[in-house]
MARZA-892941 format. One line per 8 residues: number of its first residue (from 1); their letters; for each residue x, y, z of C-alpha. Coordinates in pm, whole numbers, plus 32768, in hexadecimal, padded with zeros to 4 digits. Example, Ala and Ser with C-alpha at 12.3 -4.5 7.8 and 13.67 -1.06 7.14 Angstrom:
<sites>
1	AS	84CE:7E3E:830C  8557:7F96:82CA;
</sites>
This chain:
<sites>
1	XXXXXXXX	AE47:42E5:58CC  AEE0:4196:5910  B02C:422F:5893  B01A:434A:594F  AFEA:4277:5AA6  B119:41C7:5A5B  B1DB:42D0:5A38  B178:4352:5B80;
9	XXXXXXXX	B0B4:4499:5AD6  AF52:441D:5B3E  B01E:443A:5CB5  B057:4593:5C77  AF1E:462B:5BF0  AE68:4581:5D1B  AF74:462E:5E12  AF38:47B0:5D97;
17	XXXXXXXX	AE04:475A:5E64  AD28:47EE:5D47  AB89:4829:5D72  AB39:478A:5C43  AC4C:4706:5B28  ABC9:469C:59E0  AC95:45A8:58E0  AC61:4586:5791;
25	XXXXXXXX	ACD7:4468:5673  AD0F:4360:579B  ACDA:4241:56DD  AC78:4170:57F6  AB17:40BE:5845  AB06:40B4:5970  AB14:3F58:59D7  AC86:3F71:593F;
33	XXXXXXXX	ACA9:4059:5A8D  AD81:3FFA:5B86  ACAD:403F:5CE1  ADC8:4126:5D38  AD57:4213:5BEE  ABD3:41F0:5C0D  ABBC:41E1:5DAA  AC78:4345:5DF7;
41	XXXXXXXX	AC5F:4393:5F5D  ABA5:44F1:5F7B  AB0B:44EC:5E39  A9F0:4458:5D76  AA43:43D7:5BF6  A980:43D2:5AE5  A9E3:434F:5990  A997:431C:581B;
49	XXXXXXXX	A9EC:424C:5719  AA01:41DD:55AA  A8D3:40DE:5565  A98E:40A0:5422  AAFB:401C:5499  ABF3:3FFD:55A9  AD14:40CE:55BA  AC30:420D:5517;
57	XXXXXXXX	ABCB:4349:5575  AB17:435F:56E7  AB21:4491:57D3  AB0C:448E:5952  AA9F:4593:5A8C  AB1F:456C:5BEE  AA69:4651:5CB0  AA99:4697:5E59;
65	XXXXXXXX	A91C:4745:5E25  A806:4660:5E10  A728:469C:5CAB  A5C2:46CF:5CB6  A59D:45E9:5B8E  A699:4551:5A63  A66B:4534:58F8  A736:4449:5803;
73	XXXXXXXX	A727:44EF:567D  A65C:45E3:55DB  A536:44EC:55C3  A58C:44A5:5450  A60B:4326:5404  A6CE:4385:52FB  A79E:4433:53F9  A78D:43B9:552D;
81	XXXXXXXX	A821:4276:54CD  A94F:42FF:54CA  A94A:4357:561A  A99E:44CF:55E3  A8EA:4575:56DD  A893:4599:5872  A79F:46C9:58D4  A78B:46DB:5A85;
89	XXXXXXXX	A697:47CD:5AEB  A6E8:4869:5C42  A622:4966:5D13  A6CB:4A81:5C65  A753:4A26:5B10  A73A:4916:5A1B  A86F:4899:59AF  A8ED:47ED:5864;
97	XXXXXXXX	AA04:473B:580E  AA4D:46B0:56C9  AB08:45F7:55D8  AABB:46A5:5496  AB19:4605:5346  AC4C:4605:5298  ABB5:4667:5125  ACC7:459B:50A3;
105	XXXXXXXX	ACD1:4486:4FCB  ABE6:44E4:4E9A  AAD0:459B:4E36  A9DE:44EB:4F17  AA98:4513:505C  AA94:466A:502B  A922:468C:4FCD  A904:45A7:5128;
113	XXXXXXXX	A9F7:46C7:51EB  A91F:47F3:5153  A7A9:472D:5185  A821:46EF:530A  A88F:4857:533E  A73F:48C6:52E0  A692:47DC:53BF  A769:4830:54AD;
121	XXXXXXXX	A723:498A:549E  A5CA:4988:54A1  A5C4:4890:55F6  A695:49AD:56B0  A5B6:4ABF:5609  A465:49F6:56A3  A527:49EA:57D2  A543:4B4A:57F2;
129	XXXXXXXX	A3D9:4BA2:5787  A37D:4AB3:5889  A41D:4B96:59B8  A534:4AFB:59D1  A6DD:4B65:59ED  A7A9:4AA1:5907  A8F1:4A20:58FB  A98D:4962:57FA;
137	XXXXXXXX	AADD:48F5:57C2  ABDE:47D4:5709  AC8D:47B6:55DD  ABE2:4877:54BA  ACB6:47E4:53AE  ACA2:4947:5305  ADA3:4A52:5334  ACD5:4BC4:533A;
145	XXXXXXXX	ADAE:4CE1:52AA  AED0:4CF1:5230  AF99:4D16:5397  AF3D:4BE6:5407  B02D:4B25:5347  B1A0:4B32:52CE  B164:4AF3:516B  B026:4B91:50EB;
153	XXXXXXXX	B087:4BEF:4F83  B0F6:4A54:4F69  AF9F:49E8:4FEC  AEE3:4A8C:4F33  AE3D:4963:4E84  AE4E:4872:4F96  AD6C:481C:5068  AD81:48A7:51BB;
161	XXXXXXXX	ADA7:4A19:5121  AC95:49EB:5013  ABCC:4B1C:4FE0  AAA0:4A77:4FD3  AB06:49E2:515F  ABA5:4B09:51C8  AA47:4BA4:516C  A992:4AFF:5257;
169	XXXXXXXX	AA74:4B52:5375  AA20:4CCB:5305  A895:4C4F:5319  A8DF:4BB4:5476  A948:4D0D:54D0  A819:4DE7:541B  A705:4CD4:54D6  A7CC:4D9B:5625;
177	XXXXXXXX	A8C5:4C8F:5692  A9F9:4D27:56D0  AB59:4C82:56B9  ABCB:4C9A:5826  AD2B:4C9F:57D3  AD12:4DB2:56F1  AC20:4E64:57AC  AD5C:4EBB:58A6;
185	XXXXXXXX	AE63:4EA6:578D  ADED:4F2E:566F  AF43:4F5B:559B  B02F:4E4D:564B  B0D4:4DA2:553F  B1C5:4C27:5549  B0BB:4BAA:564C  B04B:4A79:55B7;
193	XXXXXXXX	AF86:48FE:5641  B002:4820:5564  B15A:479B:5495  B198:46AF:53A3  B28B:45A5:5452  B2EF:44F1:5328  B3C7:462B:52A3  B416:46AD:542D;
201	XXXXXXXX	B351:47C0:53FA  B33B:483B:557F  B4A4:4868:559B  B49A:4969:5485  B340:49C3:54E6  B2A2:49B4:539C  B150:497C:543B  AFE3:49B3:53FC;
209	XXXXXXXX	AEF7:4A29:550E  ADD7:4931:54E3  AD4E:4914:5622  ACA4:49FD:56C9  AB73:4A71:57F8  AA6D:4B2B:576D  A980:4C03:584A  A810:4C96:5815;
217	XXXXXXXX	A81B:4E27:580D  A74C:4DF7:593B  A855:4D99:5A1F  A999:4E25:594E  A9F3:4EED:5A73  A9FF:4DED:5B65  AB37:4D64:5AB8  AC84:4D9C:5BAA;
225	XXXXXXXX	AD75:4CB6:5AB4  ADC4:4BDF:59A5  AF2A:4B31:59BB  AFD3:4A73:589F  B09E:4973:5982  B179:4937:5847  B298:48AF:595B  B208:47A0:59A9;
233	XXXXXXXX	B228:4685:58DD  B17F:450F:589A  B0E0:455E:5744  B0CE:463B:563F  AFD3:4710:56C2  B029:47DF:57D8  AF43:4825:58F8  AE87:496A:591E;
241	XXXXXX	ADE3:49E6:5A5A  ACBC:4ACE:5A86  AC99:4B99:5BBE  AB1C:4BFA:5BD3  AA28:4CAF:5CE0  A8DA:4BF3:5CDE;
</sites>
């Protein structure tokens, strides 16, 4: 996030003059902040962080709306040190953001991704059975099907496009969350979120789509559009924007 600001990207995410914009992996807390990123004329910020270490994980939400009421985590130590997750319930919709994990680096991380996915599932299930619209969005770490990346066949066996992960995204989808972007573009293929910088992957776009806005079945239809703002530069994610009726 600190990056970003220096590079004059934070400048041009709070220009588009966005409702709400959510960032994920900032790697900030936020007394490393400059008042200039956490005071943003307009908007209120919320943010959270890694517990653990500097320089890790974290995810933020601007929003021009005031929230009813703000959550940090899942409620689950183990998980909310990391500082993974913001939930911001407004009079409408609750919405998510998160920093899901990677799954790599060993067995264990991966048993940490999978165990957080089902938590994570079962939070936005409860609030759905409580009344409530849901939206959820950030980087998923898990590609879906095999369109949504360059190199399936390769991937295979790495994590990211294991089908153990990729099988929770379908689960995601039979609990009746629906992936907004496909929802609209069901077959569009070389749309991706994410490149590898180290082997200039976006100039060839060998990309994964990783990142996504999920919807309950509730309020699919409400969905105008999702954008992949892969022009825009500053990291190696690329924005995406959701257009939605609530």
């Amino acid at each position: 996030m600190r990056a970003l600001h220096k590079k004059g990207q934070f400048d041009w995410l709070v220009n588009q003059n966005f409702d709400i914009f959510c960032l994920q992996e900032t790697k900030s807390h936020p007394e490393q902040l400059s008042t200039e990123i956490r005071e943003v004329p307009g908007y209120e910020a919320y943010f959270d962080h890694s517990k653990l270490k500097k320089g890790y994980s974290g995810v933020a939400i601007y929003t021009k709306i005031k929230p009813e009421k703000v959550e940090y985590g899942l409620g689950i130590p183990r998980f909310d040190e990391e500082g993974r997750l913001l939930v911001m319930y407004f009079k409408n919709f609750v919405l998510l953001t998160g920093y899901f994990p990677n799954g790599g680096g060993g067995p264990d991380r991966l048993a940490y991704k999978l165990d957080f996915y089902k938590h994570f599932l079962d939070f936005v299930n409860k609030l759905v059975k409580k009344g409530h619209n849901v939206v959820f969005c950030g980087d998923v770490n898990t590609a879906h099907t095999e369109i949504d990346l360059a190199r399936p066949k390769a991937n295979e066996k790495n994590t990211g496009f294991l089908p153990i992960e990729r099988a929770w995204v379908d689960q995601v989808e039979e609990n009746g969350f629906k992936d907004a972007f496909r929802l609209l573009y069901p077959n569009k293929k070389e749309s991706y979120t994410y490149w590898d910088m180290k082997t200039f992957a976006r100039e060839r776009n060998v990309g994964w789509r990783i990142d996504y806005f999920f919807v309950n079945k509730k309020i699919k239809d409400k969905v105008v559009d999702v954008k992949h703002l892969d022009n825009i530069f500053g990291s190696d994610h690329c924005p995406l924007v959701l257009t939605i009726n609530l």
